[in-house]
C-alpha positions, 0 to 999 in steps of 0.5 A: 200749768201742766199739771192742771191741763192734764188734771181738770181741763176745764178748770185750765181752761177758764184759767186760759181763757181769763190770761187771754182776756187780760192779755186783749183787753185794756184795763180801766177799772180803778180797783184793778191792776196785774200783780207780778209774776213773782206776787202770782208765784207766792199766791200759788205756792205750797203755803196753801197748804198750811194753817197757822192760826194765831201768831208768829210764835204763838201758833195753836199748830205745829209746822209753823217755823216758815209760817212765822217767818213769812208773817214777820217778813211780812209784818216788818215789810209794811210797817217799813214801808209806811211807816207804822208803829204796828202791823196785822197782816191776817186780814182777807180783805179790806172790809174784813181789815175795817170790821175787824177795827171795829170789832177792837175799838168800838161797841155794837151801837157806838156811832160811826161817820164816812163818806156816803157810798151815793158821794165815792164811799165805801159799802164797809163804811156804815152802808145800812146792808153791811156788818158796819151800817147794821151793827153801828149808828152811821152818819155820812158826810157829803160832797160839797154840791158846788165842787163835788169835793170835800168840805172839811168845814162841813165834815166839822160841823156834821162831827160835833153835832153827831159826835161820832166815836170813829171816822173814817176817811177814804173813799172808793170813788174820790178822784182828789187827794184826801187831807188826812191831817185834817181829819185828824184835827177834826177826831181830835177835837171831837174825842173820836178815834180816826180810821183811814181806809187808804184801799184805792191809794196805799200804792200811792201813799207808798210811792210817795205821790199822796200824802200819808195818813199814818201819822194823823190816823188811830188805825189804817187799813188797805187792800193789798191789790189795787194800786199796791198792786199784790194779790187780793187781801187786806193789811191794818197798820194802828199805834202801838197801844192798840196792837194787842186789841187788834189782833184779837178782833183779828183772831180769834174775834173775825177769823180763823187760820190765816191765808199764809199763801197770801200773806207771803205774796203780800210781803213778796208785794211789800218788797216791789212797793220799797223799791225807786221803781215802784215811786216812778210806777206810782208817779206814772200812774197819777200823770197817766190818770191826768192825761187821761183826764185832760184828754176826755174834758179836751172832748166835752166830756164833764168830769167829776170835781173837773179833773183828778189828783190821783189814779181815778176819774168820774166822767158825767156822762150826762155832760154830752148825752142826758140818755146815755147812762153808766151800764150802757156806756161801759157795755159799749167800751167792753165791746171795744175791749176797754173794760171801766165799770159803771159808777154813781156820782154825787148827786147822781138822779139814776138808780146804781144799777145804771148810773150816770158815770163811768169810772176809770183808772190808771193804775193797770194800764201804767203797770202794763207801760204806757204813758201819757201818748197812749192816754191820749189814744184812750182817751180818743178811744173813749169818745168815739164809743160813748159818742156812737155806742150803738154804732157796732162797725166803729166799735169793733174797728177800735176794738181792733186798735185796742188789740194792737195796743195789748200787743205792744204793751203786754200784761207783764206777768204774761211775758 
């Protein structure tokens, strides 16, 4: 970044500074992973400079012979990669993704059913603060207060008494494998389309190690970081027969010029995802967050739903302190450079701002090297500090520790 340092120093230097973080910290947040030097180098490159609006070729711009190429490789990439029968690869982001099916599928008022944000939701899936809660009639299906899982029974009943004209499936904090053909049946019975948000899980999806929701699902829609590990942005796959509504609620109904320098790092991210490495990535990432599991509960510590099936886990942090609560205890892991967020639980009595859980996931820690030995160092890690949060000599001095793991497994992109 040459030119940069000499340009805007200060902008180099937040830039700088953020490398070093990522470098020295290990990262925890479920939502979170490092995109490859190859992804970043697409990100930054000079399709930036580029508007596109429209489609491949059916641009309102002149210039766009490399923009269509890039959507179509792009496009072909994922419909590839997951099977689908058509691809729209201008969304921003995830929620941009949903609302835009909404926007192609749906009547401003029409009913909609998702999990409950309060359960591991998501905020686009009819919250009554968001476009979806605001411009739709959203019910929510819950967990089962027994086994903090789903109740596909429950989801049944509450779809035929509100028959709803979408729902959707997928989840923000959902540490258990989500059985979509089931969904599928249940939309089926009820006449409503099916909407599966598979944001958290795509990479899993992709690499084979949680079942797919294409074949079962009207629409799916993903962010393209997280688990799939690309840059920032958003993907949605629907049938055929719904691909020219789509990509009109996608442009001109929500957005404007597509982000073409994310959509060719998101075909550069597309390619990595069908590769046999990328499966054994994926693979690791669910073992990783098993043993990172298995070493918290070996603790005392309670998770939700007693473990995990997929990259995620939910810790209760009421299991071994009632007074200690979710901005606490990831204030204290962040002191020991171990960077979670806090997260609600089902049922949770603490209000968001505080929580009673922590969050943690696998997929940036596997994307960095480690394995099932340094899981459990983690997890060892983790129980020290939230069992002496105010203790500041111990944090530092596992800081240390977790600085030394950095060192051995550095953020590859960083190489």
């Amino acid at each position: 970044m040459t030119n940069l340092s000499h340009t805007d120093p200060e902008a180099f230097g937040i830039l700088q500074a953020e490398r070093n973080r990522q470098h020295t910290t290990l990262e925890l947040i479920a939502s979170e992973n490092h995109a490859s030097a190859a992804v970043l180098e697409a990100t930054g490159s000079v399709m930036t400079d580029k508007y596109a609006e429209g489609y491949p070729q059916r641009r309102y711009y002149q210039g766009c012979h490399e923009s269509d190429q890039a959507e179509q490789l792009a496009i072909d990439r994922a419909k590839a990669l997951f099977g689908a029968e058509h691809a729209n690869v201008q969304p921003h982001c995830g929620t941009s993704a949903n609302i835009a099916v909404y926007m192609a599928a749906l009547d401003p008022g029409d009913t909609i059913m998702g999990m409950d944000l309060s359960h591991g939701g998501h905020l686009s899936h009819g919250l009554k603060l968001n476009y979806s809660g605001i411009y739709y009639n959203a019910v929510f299906y819950t967990l089962s207060k027994d086994t903090e899982m789903l109740d596909m029974d429950a989801v049944r009943d509450l779809a035929l008494k509100s028959r709803p004209k979408m729902i959707i499936a997928g989840a923000s904090a959902y540490p258990r494998t989500i059985d979509f053909e089931a969904f599928g049946k249940i939309a089926a019975e009820v006449g409503a389309y099916l909407l599966c948000d598979i944001a958290h899980i795509a990479g899993l999806v992709a690499g084979g190690v949680h079942p797919s929701p294409v074949p079962h699902a009207d629409f799916v829609t993903t962010t393209t970081h997280k688990t799939l590990r690309g840059p920032r942005s958003g993907i949605i796959m629907c049938k055929n027969k719904w691909a020219k509504k789509v990509d009109s609620a996608v442009f001109p109904g929500l957005q404007g010029g597509p982000f073409m320098h994310q959509i060719i790092a998101k075909a550069v991210a597309l390619a990595e995802a069908s590769r046999p490495e990328f499966a054994d990535y994926a693979g690791q990432v669910v073992a990783n967050a098993k043993a990172l599991a298995d070493a918290l509960m070996e603790k005392g510590w309670r998770l939700v739903t007693g473990g995990t099936d997929n990259h995620m886990m939910l810790v209760d942090l009421r299991s071994r302190d009632e007074n200690l609560n979710g901005h606490v205890a990831s204030g204290a892991l962040a002191a020991a450079r171990l960077v979670a967020n806090k997260n609600v639980i089902p049922f949770d009595p603490r209000p968001p701002m505080q929580t009673s859980g922590v969050r943690f996931g696998t997929p940036a820690l596997t994307t960095r090297g480690a394995k099932e030995p340094e899981m459990k160092i983690i997890g060892q890690w983790i129980d020290q500090i939230l069992t002496n949060y105010e203790d500041k000599t111990l944090i530092a001095r596992i800081g240390d520790e977790v600085l030394k793991m950095c060192e051995a497994f550095p953020v590859p992109n960083q190489k």
